[in-house]
C-alpha positions as CSV (number, residue, x, y, z in Angstrom):
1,X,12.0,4.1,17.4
2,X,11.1,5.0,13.8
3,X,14.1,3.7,12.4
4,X,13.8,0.2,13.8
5,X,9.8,0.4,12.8
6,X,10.9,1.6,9.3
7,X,13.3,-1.6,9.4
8,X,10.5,-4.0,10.4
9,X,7.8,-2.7,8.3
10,X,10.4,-2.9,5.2
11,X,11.0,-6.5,6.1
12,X,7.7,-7.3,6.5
13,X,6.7,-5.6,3.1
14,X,9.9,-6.9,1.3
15,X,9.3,-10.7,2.4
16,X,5.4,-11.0,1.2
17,X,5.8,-9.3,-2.1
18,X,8.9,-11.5,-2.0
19,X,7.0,-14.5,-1.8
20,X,4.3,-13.1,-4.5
21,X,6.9,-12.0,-6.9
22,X,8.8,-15.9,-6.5
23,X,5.5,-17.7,-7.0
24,X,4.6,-15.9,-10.0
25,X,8.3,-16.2,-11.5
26,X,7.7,-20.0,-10.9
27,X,4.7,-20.5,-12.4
28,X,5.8,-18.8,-15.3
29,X,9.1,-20.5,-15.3
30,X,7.2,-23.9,-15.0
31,X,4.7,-22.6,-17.8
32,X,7.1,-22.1,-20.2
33,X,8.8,-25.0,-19.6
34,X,6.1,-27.3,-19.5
35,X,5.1,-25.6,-23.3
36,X,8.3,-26.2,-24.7
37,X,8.8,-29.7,-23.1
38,X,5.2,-30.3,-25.0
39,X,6.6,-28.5,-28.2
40,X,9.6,-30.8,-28.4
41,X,7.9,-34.3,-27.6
42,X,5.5,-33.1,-30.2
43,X,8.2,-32.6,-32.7
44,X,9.7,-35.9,-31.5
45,X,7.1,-38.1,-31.4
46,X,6.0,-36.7,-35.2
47,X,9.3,-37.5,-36.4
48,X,9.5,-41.1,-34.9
49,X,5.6,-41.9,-36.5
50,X,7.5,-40.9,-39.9
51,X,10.3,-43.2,-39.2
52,X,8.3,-46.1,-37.4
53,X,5.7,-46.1,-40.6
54,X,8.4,-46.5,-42.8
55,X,10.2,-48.8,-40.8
56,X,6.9,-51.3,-40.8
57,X,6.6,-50.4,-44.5
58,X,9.9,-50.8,-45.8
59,X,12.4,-53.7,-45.6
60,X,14.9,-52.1,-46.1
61,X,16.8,-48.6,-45.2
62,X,19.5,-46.6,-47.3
63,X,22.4,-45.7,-45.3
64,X,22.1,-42.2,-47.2
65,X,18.7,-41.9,-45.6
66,X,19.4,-42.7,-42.4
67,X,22.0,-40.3,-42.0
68,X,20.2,-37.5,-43.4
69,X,17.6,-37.9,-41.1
70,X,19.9,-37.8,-38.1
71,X,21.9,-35.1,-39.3
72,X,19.3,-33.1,-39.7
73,X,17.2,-33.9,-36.2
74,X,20.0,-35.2,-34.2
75,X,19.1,-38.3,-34.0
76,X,20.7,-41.1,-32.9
77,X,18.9,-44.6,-35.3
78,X,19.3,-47.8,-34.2
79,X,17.9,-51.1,-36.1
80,X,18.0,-54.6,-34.8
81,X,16.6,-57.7,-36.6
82,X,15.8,-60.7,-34.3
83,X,18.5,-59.2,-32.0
84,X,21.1,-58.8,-34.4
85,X,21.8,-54.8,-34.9
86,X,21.7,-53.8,-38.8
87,X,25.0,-52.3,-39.4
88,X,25.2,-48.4,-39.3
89,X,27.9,-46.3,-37.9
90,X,25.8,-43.1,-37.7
91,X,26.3,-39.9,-39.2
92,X,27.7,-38.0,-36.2
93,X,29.0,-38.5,-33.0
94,X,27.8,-37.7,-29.7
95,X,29.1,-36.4,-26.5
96,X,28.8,-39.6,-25.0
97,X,29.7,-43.2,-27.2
98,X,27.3,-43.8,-29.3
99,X,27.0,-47.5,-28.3
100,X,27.0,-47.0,-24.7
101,X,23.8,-44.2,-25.6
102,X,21.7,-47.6,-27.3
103,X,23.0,-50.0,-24.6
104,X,21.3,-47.7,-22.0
105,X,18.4,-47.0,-24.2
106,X,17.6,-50.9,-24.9
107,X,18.1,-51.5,-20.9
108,X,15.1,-49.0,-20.4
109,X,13.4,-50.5,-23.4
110,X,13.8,-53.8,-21.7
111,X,12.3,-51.7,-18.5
112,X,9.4,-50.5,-20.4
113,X,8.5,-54.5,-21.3
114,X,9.3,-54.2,-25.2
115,X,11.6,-57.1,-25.0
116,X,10.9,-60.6,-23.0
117,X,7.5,-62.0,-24.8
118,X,7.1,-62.8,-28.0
119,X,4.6,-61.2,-30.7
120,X,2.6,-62.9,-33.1
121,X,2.7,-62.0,-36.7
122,X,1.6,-58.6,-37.7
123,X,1.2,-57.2,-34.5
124,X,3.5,-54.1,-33.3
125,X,4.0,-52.8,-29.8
126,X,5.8,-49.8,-28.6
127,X,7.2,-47.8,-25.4
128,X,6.2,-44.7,-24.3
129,X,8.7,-41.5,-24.3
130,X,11.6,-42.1,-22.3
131,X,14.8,-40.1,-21.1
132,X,18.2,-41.1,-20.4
133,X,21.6,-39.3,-19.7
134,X,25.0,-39.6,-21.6
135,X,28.4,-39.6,-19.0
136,X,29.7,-36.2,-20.9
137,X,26.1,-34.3,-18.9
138,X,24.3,-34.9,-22.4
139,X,20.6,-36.1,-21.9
140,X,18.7,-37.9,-24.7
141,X,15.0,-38.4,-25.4
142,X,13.5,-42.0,-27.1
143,X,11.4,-44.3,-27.9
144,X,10.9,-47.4,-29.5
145,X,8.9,-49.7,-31.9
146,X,8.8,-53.6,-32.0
147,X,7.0,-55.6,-35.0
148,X,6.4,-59.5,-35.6
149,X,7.1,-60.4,-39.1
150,X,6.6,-63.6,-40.3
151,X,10.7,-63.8,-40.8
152,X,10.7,-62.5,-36.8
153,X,10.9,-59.6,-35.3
154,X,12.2,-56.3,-35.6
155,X,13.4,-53.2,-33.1
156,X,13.1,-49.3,-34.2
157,X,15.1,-47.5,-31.2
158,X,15.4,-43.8,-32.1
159,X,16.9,-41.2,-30.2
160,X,17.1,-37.5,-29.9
161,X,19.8,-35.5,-28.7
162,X,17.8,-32.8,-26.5
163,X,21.5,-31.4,-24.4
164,X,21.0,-27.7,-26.0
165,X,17.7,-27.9,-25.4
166,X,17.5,-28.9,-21.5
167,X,20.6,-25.9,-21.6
168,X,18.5,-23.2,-22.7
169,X,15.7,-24.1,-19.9
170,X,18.7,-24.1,-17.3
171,X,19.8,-20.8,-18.6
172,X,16.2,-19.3,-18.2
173,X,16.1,-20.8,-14.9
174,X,18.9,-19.2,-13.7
175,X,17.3,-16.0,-15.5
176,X,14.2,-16.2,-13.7
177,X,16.6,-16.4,-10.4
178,X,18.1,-13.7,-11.1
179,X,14.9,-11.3,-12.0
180,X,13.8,-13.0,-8.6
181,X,16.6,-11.8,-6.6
182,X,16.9,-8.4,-8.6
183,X,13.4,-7.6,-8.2
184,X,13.7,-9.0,-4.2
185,X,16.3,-6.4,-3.5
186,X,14.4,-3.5,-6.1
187,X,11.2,-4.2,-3.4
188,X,13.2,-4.3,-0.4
189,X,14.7,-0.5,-1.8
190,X,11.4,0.7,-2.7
191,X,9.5,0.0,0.6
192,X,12.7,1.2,2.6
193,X,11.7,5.0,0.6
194,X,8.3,4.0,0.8
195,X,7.8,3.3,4.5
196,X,10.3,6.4,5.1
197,X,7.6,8.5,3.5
198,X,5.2,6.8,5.1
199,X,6.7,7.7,8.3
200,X,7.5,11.0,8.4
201,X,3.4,12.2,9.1
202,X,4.1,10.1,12.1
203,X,7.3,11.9,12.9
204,X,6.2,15.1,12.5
205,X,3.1,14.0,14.5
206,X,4.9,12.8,17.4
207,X,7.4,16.0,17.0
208,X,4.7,18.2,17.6
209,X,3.3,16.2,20.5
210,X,6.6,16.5,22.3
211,X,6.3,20.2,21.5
212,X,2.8,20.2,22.6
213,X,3.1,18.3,26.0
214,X,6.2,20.7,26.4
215,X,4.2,23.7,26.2
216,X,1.1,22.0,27.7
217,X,3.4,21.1,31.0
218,X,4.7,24.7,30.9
219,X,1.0,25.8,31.4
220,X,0.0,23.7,33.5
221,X,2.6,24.2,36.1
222,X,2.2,28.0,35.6
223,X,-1.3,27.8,36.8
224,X,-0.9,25.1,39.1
225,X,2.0,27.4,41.0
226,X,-0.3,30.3,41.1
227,X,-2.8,27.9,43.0
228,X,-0.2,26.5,45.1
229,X,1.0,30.1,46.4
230,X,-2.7,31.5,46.5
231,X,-2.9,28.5,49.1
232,X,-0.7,29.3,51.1
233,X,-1.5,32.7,51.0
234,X,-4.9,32.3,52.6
235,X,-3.4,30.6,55.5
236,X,-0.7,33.9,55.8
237,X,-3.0,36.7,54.9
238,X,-6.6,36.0,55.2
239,X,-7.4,39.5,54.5
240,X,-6.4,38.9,50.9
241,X,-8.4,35.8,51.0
242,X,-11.2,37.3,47.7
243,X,-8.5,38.2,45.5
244,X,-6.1,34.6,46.0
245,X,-9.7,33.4,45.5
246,X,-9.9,35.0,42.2
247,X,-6.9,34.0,41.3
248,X,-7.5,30.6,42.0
249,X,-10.7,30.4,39.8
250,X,-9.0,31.7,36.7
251,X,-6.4,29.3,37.1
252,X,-8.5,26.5,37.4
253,X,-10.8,28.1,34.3
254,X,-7.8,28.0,32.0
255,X,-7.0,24.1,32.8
256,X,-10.5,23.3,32.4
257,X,-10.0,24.7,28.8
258,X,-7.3,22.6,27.9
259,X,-8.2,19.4,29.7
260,X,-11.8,20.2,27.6
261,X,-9.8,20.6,24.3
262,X,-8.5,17.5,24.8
263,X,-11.2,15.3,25.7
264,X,-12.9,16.6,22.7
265,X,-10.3,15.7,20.2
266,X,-9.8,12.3,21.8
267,X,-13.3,11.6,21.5
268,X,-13.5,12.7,18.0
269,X,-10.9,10.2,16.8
270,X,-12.3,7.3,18.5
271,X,-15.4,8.0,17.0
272,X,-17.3,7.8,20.6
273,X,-19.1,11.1,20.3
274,X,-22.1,11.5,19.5
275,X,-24.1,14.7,19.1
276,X,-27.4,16.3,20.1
277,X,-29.0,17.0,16.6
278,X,-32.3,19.6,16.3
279,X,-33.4,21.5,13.7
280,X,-32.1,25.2,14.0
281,X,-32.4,28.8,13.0
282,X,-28.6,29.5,11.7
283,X,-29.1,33.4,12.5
284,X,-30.7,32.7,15.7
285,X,-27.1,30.8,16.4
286,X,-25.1,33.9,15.3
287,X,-27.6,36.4,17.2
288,X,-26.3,34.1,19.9
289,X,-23.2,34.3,19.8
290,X,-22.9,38.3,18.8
291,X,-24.8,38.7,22.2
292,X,-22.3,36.5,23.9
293,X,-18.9,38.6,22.6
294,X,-20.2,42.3,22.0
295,X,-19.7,43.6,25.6
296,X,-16.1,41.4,25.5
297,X,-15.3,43.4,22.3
298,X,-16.7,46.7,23.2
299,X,-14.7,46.6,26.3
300,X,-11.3,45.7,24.1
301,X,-12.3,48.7,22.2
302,X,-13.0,46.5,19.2
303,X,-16.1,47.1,16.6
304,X,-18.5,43.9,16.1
305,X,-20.5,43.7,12.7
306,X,-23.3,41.5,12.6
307,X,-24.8,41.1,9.0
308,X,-28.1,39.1,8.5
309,X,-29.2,38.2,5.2
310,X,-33.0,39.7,4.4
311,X,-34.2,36.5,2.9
312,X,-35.4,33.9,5.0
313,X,-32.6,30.9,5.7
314,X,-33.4,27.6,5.6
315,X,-33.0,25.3,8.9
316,X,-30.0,23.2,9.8
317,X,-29.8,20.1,11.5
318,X,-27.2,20.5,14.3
319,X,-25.9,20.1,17.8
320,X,-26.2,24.3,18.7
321,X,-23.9,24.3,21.6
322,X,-21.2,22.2,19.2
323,X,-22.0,25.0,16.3
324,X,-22.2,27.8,19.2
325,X,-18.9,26.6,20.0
326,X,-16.9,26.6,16.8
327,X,-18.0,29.8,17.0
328,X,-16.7,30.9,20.0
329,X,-13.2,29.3,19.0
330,X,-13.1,31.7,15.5
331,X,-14.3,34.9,17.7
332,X,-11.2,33.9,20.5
333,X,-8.7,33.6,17.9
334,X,-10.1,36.5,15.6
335,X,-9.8,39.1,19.0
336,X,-6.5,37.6,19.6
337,X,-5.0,39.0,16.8
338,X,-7.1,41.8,16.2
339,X,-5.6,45.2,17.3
340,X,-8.1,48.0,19.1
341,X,-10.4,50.2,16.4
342,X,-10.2,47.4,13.8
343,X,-13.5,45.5,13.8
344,X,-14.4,42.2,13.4
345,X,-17.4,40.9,11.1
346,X,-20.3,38.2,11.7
347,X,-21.8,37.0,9.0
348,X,-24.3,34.2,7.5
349,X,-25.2,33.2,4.1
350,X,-26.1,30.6,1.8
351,X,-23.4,28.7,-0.6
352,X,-24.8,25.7,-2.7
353,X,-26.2,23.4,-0.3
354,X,-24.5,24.7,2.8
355,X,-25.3,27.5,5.1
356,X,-22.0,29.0,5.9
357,X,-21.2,31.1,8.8
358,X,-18.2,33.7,8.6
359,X,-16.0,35.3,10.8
360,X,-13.8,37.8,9.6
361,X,-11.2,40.1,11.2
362,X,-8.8,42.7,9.6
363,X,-6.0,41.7,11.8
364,X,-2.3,40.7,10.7
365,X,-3.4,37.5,8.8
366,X,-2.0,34.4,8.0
367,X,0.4,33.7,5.5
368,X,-0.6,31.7,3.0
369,X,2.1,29.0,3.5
370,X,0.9,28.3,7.2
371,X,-2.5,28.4,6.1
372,X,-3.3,24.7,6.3
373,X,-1.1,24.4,9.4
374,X,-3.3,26.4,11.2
375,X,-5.9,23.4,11.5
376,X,-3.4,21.0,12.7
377,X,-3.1,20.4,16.0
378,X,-0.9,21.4,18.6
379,X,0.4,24.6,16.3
380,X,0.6,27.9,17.5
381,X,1.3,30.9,14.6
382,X,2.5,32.3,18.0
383,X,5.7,30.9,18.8
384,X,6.5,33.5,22.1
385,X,2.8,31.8,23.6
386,X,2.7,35.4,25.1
387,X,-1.1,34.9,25.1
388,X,-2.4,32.4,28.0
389,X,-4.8,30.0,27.1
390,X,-4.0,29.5,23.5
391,X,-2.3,26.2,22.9
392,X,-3.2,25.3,19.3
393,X,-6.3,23.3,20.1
394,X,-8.7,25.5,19.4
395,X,-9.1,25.2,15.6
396,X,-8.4,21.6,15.2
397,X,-11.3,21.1,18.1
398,X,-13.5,23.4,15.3
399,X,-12.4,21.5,12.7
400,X,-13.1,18.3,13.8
401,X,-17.0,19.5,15.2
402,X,-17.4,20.6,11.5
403,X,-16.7,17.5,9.9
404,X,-19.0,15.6,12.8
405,X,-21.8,17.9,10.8
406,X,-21.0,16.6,7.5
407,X,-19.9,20.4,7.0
408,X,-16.4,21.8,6.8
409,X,-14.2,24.9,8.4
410,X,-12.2,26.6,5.9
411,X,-9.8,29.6,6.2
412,X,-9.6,32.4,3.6
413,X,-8.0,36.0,3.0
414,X,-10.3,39.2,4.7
415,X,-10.4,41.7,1.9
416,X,-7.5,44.6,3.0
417,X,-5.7,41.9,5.4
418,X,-7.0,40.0,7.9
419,X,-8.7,36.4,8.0
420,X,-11.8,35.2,7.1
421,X,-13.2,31.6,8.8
422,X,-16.3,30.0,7.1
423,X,-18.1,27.4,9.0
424,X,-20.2,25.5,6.4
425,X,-22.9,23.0,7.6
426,X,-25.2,21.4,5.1
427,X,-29.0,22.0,5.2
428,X,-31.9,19.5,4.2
429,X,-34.6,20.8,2.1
């Protein structure tokens, strides 16, 4: 199931910053080559004012001239004089015939309207930058000038050969393709480990479900088999009929816990619960709960320490049967794992703006490894599950009524082994 949502969520991730990626390759492929396009019809169309102001100033051109200035810009200069072409063989030779290149170029002169009507004296008209393509895959930028004289009229047609040019923006085309698809596959690796990692809370998660609902079914059919025999035990021997009841009630006590635990966590993450809040005596809440567990721990043979501050303690806004509660979860799990003659400590004091309540016992500990684990849910420290009732709920269920405080449940070392819980709520002043 994972491995075909990893596959989904990588495609998913892969495509759109696919697209992104490709859209901003474009736009700076097209950017680039709109600026050099611009920086080469600049160049152009300065270099065809030079030769179109001496063309209307001169009458005459020397051949020398001429070919320096096509030499040096590849140009390709063409001259006509009442439509009879001055002769000039050109000073290089392009891919394609150099007269087929000015027979194309005067046909989209003629297509521009430069030829046709006639000019009166003095005046001048000219075409706007045009492109044309030589048979050998050359291309060729131009324009052209036409002047009335009073002897006729006269044709400039220059034009430039542009092939490397329009090369070197295929090459960075393809380029751009290429960083495109390298950086398409580079995304497509990345969120493959990135949604893997993303996963694997969600593995473990669903992992320790399965281990949980594994565990949780064991109990539940333990119970619910000491019910069904009870049952039919009543019918067989009613003189044991109080102790099958008995039996019976803790049964149904311990599923009740669980199915509790539960409904509490489920709450908590849909954010459906709400709390009872009232301002309350913290050590009134401990005196509480000492009264609760003393005769428990007495009778397990197991000292209680209650230790009240001497200065007064400010209030707390809280739901006291939630905060009653948490502590009932840290005084289970600290006589679980307490041993008989070692005690067990209650405690309240103030830290910064929280009043923090402790519980400490000086059993085995926790090792500092699984001391985060402890809070998630469905663990158990106790892998045998010897101990009924415990099925890793507890502290993720006092975890999550601390945080509904604005407060937090944090887990530290008891001084000469052991484990120390601190329940911190926040007070108002």
């Amino acid at each position: 199931m994972f491995r075909k949502l990893q596959k989904k969520l990588t495609f998913f991730y892969s495509i759109t910053c696919g697209i992104i990626l490709a859209g901003i390759l474009l736009v700076c492929f097209f950017y680039m080559k709109g600026a050099v396009e611009s920086r080469n019809q600049a160049l152009f169309s300065s270099l065809f004012l030079n030769l179109s102001n001496q063309f209307q100033s001169l009458s005459f051109f020397s051949d020398q001239w001429l070919a320096q200035m096509e030499t040096n810009n590849r140009l390709i200069i063409h001259i006509e004089e009442n439509g009879d072409p001055i002769f000039f063989p050109g000073a290089w030779d392009p891919a394609t015939d150099r007269e087929t290149l000015i027979q194309n170029a005067l046909e989209q002169v003629s297509l521009e309207g430069l030829s046709g009507t006639s000019l009166s004296p003095g005046s001048a008209r000219q075409t706007s930058l045009f492109y044309i393509t030589g048979n050998s895959g050359d291309y060729y930028c131009g324009m052209a000038l036409q002047t009335a004289t009073e002897t006729g009229e006269k044709t400039l047609l220059v034009l430039q050969d542009i092939t490397q040019a329009e090369r070197q923006t295929f090459f960075q085309g393809l380029f751009f393709a290429g960083a495109g698809i390298l950086g398409f596959l580079l995304l497509g690796f990345v969120s493959w480990k990135f949604v893997g990692k993303t996963l694997v809370p969600l593995k473990e998660n669903k992992e320790k479900q399965a281990e949980f609902i594994a565990a949780a079914s064991h109990e539940l059919r333990s119970p619910l088999a000491v019910i069904q025999a009870s049952a039919s035990a009543i019918k067989t021997s009613p003189e044991d009929i109080p102790a099958m009841v008995e039996n019976i009630e803790k049964e149904c006590s311990r599923m009740s816990t669980l199915i509790r635990d539960l409904l509490i966590l489920a709450s908590a993450d849909s954010k459906k619960w709400n709390l009872t809040l009232d301002l309350c005596d913290g050590d009134t809440i401990l005196l509480d709960v000492y009264e609760i567990y003393q005769p428990l721990c007495r009778q397990n043979q197991i000292p209680l320490n209650l230790k009240l501050p001497d200065l007064e303690l400010p209030k707390i806004r809280c739901d006291k049967n939630r905060i009653i509660q948490i502590l009932s979860v840290l005084m289970d799990n600290a006589m679980s794992y307490t041993g008989q003659g070692k005690s067990i400590d209650l405690g309240i004091f103030l830290e910064k703006k929280y009043l923090c309540f402790s519980v400490a016992d000086h059993g085995k500990g926790i090792p500092d490894p699984e001391k985060e684990a402890v809070f998630d849910r469905f663990y158990q420290q106790d892998r045998s599950r010897n101990q009924k009732g415990h099925f890793g709920l507890g502290l993720p269920v006092g975890k999550e009524l601390a945080k509904l405080h604005k407060g937090d449940l944090i887990l530290k070392d008891t001084p000469g082994g052991g484990c120390t819980f601190l329940l911190k709520i926040p007070y108002g002043e």
